[in-house]
N, C-alpha and C positions, 0 to 999 in steps of 0.2 A: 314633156316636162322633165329637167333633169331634175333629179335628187342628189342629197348627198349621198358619199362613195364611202364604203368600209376604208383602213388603212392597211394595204394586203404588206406595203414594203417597209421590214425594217428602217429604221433610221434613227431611234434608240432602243435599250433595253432598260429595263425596271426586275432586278432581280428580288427574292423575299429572302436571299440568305445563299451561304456561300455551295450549298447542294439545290435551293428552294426552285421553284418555279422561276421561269420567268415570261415575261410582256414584252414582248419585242411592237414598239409602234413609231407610225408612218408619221410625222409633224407635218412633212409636204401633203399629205394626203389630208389634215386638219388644215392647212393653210388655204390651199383648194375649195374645201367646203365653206370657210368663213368667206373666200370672195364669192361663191356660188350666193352664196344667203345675205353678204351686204349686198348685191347685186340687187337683189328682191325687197330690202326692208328701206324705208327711212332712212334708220340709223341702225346698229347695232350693236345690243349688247349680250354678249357670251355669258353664257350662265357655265362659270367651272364649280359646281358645288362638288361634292364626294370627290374631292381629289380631283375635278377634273373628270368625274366618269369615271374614277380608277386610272387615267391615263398623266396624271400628273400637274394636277391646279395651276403651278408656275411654272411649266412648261409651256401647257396649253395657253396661258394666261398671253407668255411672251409672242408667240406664234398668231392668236387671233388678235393680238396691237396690233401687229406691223404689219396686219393682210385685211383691215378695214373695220375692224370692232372699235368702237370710240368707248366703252364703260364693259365692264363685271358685274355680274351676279353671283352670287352666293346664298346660302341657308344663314349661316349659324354666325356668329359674331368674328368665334375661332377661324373660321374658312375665311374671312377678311381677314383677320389678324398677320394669321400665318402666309397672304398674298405681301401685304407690306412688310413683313417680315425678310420674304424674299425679292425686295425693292421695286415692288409693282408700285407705281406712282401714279396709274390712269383711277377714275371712281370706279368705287365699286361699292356695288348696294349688294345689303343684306337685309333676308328677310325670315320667316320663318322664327324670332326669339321670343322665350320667354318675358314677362311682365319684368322680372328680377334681374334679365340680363345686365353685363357690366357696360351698361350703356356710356358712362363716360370715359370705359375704355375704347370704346367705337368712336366717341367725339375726337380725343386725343388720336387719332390715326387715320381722322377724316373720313371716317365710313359713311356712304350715305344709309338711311335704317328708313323700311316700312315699318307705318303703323296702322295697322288693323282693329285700332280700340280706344277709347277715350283712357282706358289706364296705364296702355303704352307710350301713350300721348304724354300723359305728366310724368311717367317716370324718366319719358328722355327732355321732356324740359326740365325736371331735376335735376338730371345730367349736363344740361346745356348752363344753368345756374349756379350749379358746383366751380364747374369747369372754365366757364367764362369761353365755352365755344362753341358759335353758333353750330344747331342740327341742321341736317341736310334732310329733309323728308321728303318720302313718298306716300301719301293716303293711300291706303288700300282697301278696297272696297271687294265684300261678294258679289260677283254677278252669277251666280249659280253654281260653282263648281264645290265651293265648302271647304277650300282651301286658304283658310283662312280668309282674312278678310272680313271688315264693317258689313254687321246686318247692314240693309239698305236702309231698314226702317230707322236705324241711329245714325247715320250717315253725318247728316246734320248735326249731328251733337257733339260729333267731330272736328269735324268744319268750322265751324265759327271758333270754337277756345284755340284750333289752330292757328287761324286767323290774327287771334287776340294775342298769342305767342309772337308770333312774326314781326304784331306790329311792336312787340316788346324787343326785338333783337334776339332772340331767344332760339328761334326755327328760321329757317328759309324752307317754306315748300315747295320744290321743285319739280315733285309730279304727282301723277294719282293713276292708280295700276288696278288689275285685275289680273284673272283667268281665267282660259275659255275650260268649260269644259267636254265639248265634243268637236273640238277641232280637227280630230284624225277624223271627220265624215264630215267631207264637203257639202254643206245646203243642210244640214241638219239643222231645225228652227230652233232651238236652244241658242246657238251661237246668234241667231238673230235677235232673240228674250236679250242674250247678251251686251250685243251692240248695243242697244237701246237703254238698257240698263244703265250702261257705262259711260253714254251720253249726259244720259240723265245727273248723275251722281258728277260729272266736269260742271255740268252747267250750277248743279246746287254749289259745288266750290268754287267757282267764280262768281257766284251772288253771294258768297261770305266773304268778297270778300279777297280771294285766294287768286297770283294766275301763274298755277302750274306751267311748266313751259316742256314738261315732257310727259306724255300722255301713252301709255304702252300697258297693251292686252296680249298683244299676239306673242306663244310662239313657235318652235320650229314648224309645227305641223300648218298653219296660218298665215306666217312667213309665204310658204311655200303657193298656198292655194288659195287664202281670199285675202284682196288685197283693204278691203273695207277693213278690214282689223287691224290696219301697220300703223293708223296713228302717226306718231311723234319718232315711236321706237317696238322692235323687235325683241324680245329675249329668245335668243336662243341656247340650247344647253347640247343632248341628244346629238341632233345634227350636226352637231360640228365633228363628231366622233363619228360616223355612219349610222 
């Protein structure tokens, strides 16, 4: 099985200042790895949160477009912002925000935004209401890991007012995500609790109602070793960097 490869050959520098350190990193060697891993997924999408891994969001961003990544990931609102700030045009989801975030700054720059909560739910249809533009969601449900993510048990209580949303013009739901959480040990039964779980939680939002069209659990460590996990879509982050 290959893996992804460290990047050993310059081919930029990232200095901190005019004595500071610097990062000398390989793009070709990031290029490489994004086609190793679309090779393997579905689809995929690059998760450049922290900079990119510290190796530069809109660098990395530019390099895994044009070598087979079809969408972005990100944390924070700010780590989208600051992609279309630097004229990244492909989607890009973010996930990870507070209740408070400035969710209608996400609408106006086309962010796609997980929602993990029924109170995240209304505050980006407040958003979507303010704004006059439609949300881009992805439900996100816990399947074990605890990284964020819908108890299972309120799943449903998500689901349907989402629904209700949509059919208002308000959201487009466009997928429903997870996390594996023992993915670096292949056959470990958690990731099967998982699969199932996450089955489960597609099927209750398509009896509200809902038809998600990109369904994505896995990733780089999943990507790489069970293909049961690839779904619709991939995230990958780690891997693209070695």
């Amino acid at each position: 099985m290959t893996a992804p490869v460290p990047a050993p050959v310059p081919a930029s520098v990232r200095a901190a200042g005019p004595a500071g350190p610097r990062l000398r990193i390989d793009l070709g060697a990031v290029a490489a790895n994004t086609r190793l891993l679309a090779e393997r997924a579905v689809a995929l999408m690059a998760v450049v949160k922290a900079d990119g891994f510290g190796h530069g969001a809109a660098d990395v961003a530019r390099t895994v477009l044009a070598e087979g990544a079809t969408a972005l990931g990100v944390t924070t609102l700010q780590e989208g912002l600051e992609l279309r700030a630097a004229g990244i045009t492909a989607p890009v989801l973010s996930w990870l925000n507070p209740v408070d975030a400035d969710f209608a700054a996400a609408l106006r720059a086309r962010l796609h935004l997980a929602v993990p909560s029924r109170e995240h739910l209304d505050a980006v249809i407040a958003a979507a209401a303010r704004t006059g533009r439609r949300a881009q969601l992805h439900l996100h449900i816990d399947t074990g890991m605890a990284r964020d993510g819908a108890d299972p048990a309120r799943w449903g209580e998500l689901c349907l007012p989402a629904a209700q949303a949509e059919r208002r013009g308000l959201v487009e739901v466009v997928g429903v995500m997870s996390h594996l959480g023992c993915a670096d040990t292949p056959g470990d039964p958690c990731t099967d609790a998982a699969l199932t779980a996450f089955r489960a939680a597609v099927r209750t939002a398509r009896a509200a109602g809902l038809r998600p069209r990109l369904r994505h659990l896995a990733a780089t460590a999943a990507t790489l070793t069970d293909p049961r996990t690839h779904f619709d879509l991939s995230r990958v982050g780690a891997g693209l960097v070695g």
